[in-house]
Backbone as CSV, one residue per row, in Angstrom:
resi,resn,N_x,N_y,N_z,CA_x,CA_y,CA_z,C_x,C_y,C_z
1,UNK,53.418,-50.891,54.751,52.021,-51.062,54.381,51.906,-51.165,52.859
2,UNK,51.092,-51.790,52.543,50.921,-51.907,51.075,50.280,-51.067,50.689
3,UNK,50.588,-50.848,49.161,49.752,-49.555,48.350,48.061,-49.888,48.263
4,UNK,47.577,-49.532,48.440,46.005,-49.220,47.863,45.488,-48.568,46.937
5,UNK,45.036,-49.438,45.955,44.192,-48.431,44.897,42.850,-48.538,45.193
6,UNK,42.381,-47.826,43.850,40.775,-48.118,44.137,40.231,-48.433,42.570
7,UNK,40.897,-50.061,42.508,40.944,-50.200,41.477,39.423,-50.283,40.611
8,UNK,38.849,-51.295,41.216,37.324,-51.506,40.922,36.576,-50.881,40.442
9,UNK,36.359,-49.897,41.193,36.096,-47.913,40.584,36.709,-47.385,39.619
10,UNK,37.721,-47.184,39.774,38.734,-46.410,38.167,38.129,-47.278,37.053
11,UNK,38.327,-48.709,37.356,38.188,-49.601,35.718,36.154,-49.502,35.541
12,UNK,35.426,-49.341,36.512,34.243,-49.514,36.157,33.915,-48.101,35.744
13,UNK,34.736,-46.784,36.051,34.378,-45.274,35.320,34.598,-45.507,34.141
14,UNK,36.088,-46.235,33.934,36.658,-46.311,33.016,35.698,-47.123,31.145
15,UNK,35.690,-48.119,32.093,33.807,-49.058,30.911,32.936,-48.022,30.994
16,UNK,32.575,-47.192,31.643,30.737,-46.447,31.634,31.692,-45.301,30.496
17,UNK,33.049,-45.270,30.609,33.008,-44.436,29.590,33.375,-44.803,27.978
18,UNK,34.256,-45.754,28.067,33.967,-46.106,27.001,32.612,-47.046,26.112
19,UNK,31.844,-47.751,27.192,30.984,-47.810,26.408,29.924,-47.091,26.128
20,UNK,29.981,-46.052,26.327,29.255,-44.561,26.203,29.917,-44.383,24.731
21,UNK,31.321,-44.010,24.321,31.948,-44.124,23.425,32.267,-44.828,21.942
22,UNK,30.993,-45.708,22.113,30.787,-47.265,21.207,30.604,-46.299,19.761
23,UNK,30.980,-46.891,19.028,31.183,-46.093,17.549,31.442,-45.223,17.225
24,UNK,32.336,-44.731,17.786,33.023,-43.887,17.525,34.503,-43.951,16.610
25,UNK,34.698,-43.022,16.084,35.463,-43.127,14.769,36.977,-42.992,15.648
26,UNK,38.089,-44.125,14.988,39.766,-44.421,15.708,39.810,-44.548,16.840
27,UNK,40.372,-43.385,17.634,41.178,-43.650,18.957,40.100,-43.511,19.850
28,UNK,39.066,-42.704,19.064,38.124,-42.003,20.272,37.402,-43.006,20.867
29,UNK,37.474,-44.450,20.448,36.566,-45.699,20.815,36.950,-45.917,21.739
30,UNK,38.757,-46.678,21.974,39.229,-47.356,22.706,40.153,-46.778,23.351
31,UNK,40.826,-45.289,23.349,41.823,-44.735,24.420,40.910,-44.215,25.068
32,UNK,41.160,-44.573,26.638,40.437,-44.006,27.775,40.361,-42.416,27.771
33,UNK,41.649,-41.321,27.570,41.584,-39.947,27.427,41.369,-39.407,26.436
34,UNK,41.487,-40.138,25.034,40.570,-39.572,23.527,39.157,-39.789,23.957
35,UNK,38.322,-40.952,24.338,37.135,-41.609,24.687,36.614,-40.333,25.321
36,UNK,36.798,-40.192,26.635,36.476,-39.260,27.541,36.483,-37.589,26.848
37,UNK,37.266,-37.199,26.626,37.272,-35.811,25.812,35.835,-35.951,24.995
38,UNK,36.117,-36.740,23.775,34.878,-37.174,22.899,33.271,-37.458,23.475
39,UNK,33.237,-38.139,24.548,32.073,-38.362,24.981,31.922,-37.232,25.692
40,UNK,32.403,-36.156,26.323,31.887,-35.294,27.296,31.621,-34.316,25.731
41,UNK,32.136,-33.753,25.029,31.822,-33.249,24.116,30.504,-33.445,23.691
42,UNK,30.084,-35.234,23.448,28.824,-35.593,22.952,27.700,-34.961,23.647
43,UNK,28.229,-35.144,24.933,27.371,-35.233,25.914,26.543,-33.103,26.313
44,UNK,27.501,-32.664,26.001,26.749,-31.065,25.674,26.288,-30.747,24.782
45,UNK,26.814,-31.272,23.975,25.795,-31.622,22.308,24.513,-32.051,22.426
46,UNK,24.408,-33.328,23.274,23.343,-33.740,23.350,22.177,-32.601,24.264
47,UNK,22.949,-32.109,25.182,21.980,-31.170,25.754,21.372,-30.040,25.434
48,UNK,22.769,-29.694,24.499,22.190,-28.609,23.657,21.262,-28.575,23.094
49,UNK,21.497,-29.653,21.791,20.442,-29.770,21.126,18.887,-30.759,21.590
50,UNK,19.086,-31.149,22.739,17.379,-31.203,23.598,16.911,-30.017,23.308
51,UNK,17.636,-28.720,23.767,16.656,-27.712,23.435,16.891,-26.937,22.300
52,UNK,17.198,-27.090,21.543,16.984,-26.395,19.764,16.433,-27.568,19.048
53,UNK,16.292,-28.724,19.690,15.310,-29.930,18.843,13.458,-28.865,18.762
54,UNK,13.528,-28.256,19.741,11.993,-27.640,20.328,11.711,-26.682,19.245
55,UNK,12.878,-25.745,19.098,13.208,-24.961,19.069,12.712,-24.704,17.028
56,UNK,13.432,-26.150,16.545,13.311,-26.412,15.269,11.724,-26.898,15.154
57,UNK,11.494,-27.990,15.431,10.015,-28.245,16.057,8.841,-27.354,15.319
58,UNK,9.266,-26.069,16.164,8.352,-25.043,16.406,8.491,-24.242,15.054
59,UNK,9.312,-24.299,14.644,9.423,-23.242,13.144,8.679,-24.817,11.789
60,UNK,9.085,-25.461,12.216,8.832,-26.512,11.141,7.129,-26.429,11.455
61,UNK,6.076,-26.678,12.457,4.977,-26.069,12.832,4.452,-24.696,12.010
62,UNK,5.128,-23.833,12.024,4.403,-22.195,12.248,4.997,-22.283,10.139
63,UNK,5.503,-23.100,9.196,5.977,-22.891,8.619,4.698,-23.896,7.417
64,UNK,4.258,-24.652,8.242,3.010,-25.863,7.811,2.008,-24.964,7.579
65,UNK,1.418,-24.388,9.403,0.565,-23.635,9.279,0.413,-22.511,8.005
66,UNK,1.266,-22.342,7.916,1.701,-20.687,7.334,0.980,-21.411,5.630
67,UNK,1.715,-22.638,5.365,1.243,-23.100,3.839,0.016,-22.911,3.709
68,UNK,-0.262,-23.613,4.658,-2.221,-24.243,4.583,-3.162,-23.319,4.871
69,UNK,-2.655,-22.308,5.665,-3.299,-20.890,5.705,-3.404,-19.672,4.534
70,UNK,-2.708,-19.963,3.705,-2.387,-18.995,2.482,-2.908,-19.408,1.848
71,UNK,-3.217,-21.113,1.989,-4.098,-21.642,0.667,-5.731,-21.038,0.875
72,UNK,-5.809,-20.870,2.091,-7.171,-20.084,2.444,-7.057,-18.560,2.084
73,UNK,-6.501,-17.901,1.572,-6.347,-16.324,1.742,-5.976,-15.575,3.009
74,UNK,-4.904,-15.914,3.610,-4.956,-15.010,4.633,-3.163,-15.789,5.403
75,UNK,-2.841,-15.012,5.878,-1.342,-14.726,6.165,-1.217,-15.966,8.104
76,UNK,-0.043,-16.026,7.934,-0.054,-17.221,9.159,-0.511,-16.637,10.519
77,UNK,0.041,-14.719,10.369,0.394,-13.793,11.445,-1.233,-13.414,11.285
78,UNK,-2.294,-13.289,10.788,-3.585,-12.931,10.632,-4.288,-14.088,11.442
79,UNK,-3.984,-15.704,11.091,-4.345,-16.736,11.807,-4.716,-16.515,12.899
80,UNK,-3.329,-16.349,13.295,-2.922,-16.844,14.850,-3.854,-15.601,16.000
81,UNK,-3.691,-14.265,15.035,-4.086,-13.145,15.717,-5.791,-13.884,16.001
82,UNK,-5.888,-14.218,14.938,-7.403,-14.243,15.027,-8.106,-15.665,15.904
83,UNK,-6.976,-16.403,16.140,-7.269,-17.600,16.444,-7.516,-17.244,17.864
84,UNK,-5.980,-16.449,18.648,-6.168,-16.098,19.954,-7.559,-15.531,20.489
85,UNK,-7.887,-14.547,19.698,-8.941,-13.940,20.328,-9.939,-14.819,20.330
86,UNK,-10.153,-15.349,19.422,-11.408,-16.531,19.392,-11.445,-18.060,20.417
87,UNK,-9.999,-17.512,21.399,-9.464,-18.434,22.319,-9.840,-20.212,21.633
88,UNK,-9.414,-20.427,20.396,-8.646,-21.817,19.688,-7.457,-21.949,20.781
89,UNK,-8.263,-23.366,21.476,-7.327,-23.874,22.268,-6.650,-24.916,21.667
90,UNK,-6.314,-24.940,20.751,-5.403,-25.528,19.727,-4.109,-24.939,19.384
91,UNK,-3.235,-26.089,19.587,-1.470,-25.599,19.460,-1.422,-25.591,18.557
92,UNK,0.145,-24.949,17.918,0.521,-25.111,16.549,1.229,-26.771,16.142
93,UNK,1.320,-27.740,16.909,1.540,-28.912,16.733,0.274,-29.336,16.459
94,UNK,-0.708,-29.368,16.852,-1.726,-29.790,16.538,-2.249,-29.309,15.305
95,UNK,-2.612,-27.742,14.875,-2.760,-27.247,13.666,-2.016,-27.601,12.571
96,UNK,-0.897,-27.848,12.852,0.408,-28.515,11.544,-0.160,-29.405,11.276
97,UNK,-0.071,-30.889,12.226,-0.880,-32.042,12.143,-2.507,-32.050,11.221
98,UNK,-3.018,-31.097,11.684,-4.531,-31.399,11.111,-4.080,-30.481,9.748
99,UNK,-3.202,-29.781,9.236,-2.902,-29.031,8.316,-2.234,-30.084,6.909
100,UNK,-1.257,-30.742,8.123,-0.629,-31.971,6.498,-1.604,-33.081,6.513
101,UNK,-2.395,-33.838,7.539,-3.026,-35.013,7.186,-4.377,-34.823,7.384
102,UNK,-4.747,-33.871,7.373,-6.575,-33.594,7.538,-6.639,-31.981,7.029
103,UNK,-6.833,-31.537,5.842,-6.684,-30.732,5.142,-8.406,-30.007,5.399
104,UNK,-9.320,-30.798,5.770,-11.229,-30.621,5.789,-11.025,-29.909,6.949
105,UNK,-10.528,-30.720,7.992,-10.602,-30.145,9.225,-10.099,-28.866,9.532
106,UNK,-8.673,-28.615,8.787,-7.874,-27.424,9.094,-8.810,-26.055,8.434
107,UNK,-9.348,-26.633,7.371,-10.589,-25.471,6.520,-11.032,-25.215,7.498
108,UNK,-12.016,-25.999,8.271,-13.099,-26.077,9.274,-12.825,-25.091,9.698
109,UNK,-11.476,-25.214,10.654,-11.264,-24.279,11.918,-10.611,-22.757,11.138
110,UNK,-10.137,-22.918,9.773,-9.813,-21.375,9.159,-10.734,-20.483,8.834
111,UNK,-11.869,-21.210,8.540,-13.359,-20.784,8.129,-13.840,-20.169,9.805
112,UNK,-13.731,-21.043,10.852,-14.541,-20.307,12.085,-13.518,-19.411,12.666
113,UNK,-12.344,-19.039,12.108,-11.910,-18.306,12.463,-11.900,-16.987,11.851
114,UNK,-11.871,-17.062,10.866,-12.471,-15.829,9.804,-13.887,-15.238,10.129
């Protein structure tokens, strides 16, 4: 009987992985087992940082607020306290936002929160 591979399959894993692999620096482009090592590497990297992208996000936010709130007299942690209770259904993405490009508005809402 003749041998059987399964060739079709091996060589088409083989492309999804290297061209997953596309610019990558020497061997890691074009050897199938440098390629593969390298891209699975990428590839928890990439997941990782999905969630510490949020993660950064959120401090770059609370760090805006914090400016534009001091320029009013009063501390980021005083804000927020005061914002909750006054149930400001406004995020801190949104407050950043109206904090760097609408500076009137962010008064507005520091003033009715005070």
């Amino acid at each position: 009987m003749t041998r059987a591979t399964n060739n079709p399959a091996a060589r088409a894993r083989r492309k999804k992985v290297l061209k997953m692999a596309k610019g990558y620096w020497g061997r890691r482009k074009n050897v199938f087992t440098v390629a593969k090592n390298a891209v699975d590497k990428g590839l928890v990297y990439a997941y990782r940082d999905r969630k510490n992208k949020k993660r950064t996000f959120r401090a770059i936010w609370i760090q805006r607020i914090n400016a534009a709130v001091r320029e009013q007299g009063m501390s980021y942690s005083e804000f927020i306290g005061k914002a909750n209770k006054a149930n400001l259904g406004i995020n801190r993405k949104v407050l950043a936002d109206l904090a760097m490009n609408n500076p009137e508005a962010f008064k507005a809402i520091v003033d009715s929160v005070k």
